[in-house]
HTML snippet that shows the backbone in 3Dmol.js (N, CA, C, O; Angstrom):
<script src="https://3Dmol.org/build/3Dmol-min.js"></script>
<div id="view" style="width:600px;height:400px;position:relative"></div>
<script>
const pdb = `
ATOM      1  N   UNK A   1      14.765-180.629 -72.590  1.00  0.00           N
ATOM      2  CA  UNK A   1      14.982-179.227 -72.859  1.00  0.00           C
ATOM      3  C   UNK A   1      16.054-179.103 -73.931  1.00  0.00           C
ATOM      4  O   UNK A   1      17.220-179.499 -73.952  1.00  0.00           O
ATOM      5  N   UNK A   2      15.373-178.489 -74.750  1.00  0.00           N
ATOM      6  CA  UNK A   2      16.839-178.416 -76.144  1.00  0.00           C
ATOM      7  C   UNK A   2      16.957-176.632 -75.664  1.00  0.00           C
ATOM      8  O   UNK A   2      16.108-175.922 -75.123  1.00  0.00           O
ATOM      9  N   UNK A   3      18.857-176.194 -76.276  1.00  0.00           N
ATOM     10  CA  UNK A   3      19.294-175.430 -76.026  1.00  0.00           C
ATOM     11  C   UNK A   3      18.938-174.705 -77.523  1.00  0.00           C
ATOM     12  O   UNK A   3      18.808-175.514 -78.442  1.00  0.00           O
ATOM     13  N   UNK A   4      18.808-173.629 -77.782  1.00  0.00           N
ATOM     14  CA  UNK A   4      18.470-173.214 -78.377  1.00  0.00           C
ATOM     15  C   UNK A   4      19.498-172.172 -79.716  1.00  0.00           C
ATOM     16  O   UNK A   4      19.686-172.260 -80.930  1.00  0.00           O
ATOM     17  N   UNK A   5      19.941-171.231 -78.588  1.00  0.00           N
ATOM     18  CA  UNK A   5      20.963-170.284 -78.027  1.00  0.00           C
ATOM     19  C   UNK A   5      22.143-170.315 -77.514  1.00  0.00           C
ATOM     20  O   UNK A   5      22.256-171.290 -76.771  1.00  0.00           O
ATOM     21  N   UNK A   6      23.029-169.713 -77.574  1.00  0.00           N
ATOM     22  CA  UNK A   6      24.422-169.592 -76.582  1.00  0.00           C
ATOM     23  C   UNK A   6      24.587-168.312 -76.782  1.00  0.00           C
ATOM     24  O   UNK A   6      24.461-168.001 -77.966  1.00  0.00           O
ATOM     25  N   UNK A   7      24.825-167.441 -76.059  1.00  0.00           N
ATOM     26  CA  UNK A   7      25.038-165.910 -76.411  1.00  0.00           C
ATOM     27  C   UNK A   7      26.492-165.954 -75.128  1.00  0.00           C
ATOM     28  O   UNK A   7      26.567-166.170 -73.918  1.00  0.00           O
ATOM     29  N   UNK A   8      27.520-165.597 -76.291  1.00  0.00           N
ATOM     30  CA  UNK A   8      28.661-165.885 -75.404  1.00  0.00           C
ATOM     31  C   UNK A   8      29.297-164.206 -75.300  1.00  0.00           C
ATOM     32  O   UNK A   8      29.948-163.857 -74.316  1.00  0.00           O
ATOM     33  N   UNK A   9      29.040-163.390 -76.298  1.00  0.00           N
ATOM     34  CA  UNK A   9      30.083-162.290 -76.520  1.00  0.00           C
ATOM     35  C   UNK A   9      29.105-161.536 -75.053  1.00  0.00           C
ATOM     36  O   UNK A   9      27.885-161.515 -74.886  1.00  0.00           O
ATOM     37  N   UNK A  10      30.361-160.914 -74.063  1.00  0.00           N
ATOM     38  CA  UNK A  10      30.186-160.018 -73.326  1.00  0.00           C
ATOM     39  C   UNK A  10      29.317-158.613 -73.263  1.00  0.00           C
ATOM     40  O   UNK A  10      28.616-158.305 -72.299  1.00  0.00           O
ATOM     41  N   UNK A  11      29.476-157.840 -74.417  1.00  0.00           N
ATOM     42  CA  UNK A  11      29.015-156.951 -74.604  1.00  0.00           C
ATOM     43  C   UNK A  11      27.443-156.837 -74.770  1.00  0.00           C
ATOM     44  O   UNK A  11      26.617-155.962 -74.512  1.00  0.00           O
ATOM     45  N   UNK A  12      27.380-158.561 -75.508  1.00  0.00           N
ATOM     46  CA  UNK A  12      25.827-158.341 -75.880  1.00  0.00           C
ATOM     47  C   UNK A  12      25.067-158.898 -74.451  1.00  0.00           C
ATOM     48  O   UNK A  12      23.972-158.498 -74.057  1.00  0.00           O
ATOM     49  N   UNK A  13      25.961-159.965 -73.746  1.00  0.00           N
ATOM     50  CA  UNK A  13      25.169-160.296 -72.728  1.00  0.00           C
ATOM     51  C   UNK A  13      24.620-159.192 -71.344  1.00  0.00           C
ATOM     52  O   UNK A  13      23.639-159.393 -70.627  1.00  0.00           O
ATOM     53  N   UNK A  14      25.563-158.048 -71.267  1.00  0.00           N
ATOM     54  CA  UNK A  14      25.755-156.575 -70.394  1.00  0.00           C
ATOM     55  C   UNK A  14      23.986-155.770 -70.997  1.00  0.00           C
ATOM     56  O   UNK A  14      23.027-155.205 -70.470  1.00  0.00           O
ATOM     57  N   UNK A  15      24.414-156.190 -72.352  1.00  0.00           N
ATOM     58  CA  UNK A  15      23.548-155.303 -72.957  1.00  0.00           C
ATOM     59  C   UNK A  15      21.853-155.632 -72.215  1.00  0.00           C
ATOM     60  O   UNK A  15      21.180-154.877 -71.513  1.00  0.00           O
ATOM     61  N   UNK A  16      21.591-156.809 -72.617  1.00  0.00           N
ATOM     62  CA  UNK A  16      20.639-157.624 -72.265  1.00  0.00           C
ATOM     63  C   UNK A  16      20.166-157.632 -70.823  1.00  0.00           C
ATOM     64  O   UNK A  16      19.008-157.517 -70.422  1.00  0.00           O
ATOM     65  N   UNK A  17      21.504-157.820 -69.975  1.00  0.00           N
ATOM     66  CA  UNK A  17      21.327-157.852 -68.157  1.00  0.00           C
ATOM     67  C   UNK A  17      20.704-156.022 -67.951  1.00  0.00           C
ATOM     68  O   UNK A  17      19.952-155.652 -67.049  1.00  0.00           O
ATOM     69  N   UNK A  18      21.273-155.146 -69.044  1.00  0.00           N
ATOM     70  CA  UNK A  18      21.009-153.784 -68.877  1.00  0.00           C
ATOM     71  C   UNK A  18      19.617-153.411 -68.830  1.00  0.00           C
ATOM     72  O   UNK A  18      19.074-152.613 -68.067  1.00  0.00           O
ATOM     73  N   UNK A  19      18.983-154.294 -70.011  1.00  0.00           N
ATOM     74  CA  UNK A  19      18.041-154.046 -70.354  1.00  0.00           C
ATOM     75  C   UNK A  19      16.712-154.441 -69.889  1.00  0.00           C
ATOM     76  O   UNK A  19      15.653-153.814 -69.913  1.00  0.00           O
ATOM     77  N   UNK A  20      16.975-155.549 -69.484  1.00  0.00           N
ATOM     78  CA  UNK A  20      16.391-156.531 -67.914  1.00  0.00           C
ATOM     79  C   UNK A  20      15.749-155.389 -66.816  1.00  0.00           C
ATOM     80  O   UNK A  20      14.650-154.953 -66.475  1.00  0.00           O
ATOM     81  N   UNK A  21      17.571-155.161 -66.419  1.00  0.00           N
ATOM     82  CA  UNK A  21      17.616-154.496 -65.324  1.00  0.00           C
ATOM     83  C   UNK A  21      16.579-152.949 -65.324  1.00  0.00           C
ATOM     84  O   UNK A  21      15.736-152.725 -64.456  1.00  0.00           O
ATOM     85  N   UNK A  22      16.810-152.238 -66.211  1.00  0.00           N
ATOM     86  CA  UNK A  22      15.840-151.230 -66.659  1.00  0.00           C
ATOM     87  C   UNK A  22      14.242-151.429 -66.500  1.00  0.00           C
ATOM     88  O   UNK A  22      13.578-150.514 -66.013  1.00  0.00           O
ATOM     89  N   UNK A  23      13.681-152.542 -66.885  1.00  0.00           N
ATOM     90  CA  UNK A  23      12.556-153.268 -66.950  1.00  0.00           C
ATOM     91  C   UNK A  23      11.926-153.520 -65.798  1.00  0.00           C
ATOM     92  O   UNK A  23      10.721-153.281 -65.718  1.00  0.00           O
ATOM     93  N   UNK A  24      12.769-154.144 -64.508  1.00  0.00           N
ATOM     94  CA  UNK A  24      12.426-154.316 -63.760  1.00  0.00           C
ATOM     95  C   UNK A  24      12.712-156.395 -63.645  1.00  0.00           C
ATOM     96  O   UNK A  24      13.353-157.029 -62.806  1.00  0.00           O
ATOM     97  N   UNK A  25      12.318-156.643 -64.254  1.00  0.00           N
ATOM     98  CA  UNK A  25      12.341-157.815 -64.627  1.00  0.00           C
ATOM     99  C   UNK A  25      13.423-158.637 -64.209  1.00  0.00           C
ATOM    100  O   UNK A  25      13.094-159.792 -63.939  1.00  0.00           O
ATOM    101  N   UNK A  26      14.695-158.336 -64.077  1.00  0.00           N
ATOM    102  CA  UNK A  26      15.857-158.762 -63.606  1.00  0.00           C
ATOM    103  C   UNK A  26      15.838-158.966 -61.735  1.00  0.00           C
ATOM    104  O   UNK A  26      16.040-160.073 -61.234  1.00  0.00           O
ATOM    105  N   UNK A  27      15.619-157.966 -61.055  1.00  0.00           N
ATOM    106  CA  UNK A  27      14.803-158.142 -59.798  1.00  0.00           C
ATOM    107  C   UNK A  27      14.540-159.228 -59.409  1.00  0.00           C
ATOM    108  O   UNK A  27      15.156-160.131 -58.843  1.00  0.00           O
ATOM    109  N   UNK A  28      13.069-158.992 -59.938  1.00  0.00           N
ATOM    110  CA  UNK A  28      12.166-160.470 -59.595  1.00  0.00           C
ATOM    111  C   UNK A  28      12.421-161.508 -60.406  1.00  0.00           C
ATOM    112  O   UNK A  28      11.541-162.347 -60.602  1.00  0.00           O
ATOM    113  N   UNK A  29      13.579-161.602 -60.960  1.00  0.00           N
ATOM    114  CA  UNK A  29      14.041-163.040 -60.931  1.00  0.00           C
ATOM    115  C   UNK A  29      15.201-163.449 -59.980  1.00  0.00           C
ATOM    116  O   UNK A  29      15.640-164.580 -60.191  1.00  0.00           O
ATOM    117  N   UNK A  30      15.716-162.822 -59.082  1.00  0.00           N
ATOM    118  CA  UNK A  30      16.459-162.624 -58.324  1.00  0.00           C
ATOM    119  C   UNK A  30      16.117-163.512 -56.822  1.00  0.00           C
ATOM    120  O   UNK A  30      16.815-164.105 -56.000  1.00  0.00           O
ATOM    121  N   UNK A  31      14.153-163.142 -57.036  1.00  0.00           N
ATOM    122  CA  UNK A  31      13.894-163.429 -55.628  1.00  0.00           C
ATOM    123  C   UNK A  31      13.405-164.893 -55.740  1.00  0.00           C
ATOM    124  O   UNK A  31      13.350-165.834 -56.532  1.00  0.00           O
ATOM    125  N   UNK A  32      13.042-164.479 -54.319  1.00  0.00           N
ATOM    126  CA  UNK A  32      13.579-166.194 -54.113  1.00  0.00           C
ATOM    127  C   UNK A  32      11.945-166.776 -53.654  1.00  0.00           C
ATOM    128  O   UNK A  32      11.182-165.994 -53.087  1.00  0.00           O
ATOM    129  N   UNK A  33      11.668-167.703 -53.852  1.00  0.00           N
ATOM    130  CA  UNK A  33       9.897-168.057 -53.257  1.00  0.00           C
ATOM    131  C   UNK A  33       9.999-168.095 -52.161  1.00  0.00           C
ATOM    132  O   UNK A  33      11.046-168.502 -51.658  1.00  0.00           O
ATOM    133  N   UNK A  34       8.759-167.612 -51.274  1.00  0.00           N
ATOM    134  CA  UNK A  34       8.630-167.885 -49.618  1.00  0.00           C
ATOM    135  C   UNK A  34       8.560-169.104 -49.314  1.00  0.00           C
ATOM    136  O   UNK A  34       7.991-170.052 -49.857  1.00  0.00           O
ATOM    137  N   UNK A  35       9.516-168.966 -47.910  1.00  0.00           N
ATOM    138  CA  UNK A  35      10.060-170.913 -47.905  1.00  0.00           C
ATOM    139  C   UNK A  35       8.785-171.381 -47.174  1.00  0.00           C
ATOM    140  O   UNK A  35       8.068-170.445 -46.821  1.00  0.00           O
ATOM    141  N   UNK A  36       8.324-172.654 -46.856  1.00  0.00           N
ATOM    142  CA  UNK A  36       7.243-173.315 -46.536  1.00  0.00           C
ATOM    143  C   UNK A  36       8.203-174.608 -45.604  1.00  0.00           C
ATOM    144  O   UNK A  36       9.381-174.952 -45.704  1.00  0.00           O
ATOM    145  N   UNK A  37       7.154-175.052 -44.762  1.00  0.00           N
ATOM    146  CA  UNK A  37       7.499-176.392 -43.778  1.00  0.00           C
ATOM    147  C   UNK A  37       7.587-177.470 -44.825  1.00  0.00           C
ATOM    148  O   UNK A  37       7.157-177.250 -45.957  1.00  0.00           O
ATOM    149  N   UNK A  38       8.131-178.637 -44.496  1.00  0.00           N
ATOM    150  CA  UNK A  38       7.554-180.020 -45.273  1.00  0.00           C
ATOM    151  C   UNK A  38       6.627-180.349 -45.010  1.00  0.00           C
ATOM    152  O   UNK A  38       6.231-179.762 -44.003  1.00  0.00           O
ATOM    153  N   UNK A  39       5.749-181.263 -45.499  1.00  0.00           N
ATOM    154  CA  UNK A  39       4.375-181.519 -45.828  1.00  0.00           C
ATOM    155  C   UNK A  39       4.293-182.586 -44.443  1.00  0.00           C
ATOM    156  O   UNK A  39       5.213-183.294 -44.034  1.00  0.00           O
ATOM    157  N   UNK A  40       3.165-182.488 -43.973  1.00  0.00           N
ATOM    158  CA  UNK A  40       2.937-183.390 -42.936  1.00  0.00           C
ATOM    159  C   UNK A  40       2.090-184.486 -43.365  1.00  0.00           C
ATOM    160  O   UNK A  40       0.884-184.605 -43.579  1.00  0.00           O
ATOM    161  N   UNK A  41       3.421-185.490 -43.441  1.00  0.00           N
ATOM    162  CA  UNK A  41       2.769-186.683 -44.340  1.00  0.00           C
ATOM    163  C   UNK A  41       1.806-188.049 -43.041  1.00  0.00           C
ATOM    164  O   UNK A  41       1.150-189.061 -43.287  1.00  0.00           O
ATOM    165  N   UNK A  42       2.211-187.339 -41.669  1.00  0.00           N
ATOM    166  CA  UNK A  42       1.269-187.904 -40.818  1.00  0.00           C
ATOM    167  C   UNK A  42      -0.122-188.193 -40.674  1.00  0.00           C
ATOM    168  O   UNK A  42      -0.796-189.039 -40.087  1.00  0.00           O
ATOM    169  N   UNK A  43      -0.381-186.923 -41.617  1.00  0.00           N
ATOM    170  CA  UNK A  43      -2.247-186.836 -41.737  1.00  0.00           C
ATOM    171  C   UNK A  43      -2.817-187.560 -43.227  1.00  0.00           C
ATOM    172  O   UNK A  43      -3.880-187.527 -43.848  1.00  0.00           O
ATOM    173  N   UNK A  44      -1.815-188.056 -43.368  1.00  0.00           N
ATOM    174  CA  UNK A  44      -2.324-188.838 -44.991  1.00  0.00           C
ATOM    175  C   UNK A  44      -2.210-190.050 -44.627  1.00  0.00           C
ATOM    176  O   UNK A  44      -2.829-190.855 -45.322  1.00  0.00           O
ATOM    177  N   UNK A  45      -1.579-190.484 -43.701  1.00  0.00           N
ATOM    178  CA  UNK A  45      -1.115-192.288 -43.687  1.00  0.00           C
ATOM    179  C   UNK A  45      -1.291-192.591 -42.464  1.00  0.00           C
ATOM    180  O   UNK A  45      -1.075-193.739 -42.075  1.00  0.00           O
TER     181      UNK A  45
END
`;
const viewer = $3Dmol.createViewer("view");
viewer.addModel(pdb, "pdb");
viewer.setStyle({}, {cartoon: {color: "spectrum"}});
viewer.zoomTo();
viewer.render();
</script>
């Protein structure tokens, strides 16, 4: 993974989380995946 970007100044990063947030988009990155059991490696071996 190469970095691309650094967006360090405050104002612009507010701006951006603002704009997210407006969208909706900020949310659902928030959430989290529905958790699941571990795999039942009994029925394979």
């Amino acid at each position: 993974m190469k970095v691309i970007a650094c967006i360090e100044d405050p104002v612009v990063i507010q701006k951006i989380l603002n704009h997210l947030k407006e969208k909706g988009e900020y949310q659902d990155a928030l959430r989290l995946p529905e958790s699941r059991g571990p795999p039942q490696t009994r029925l394979f071996g």
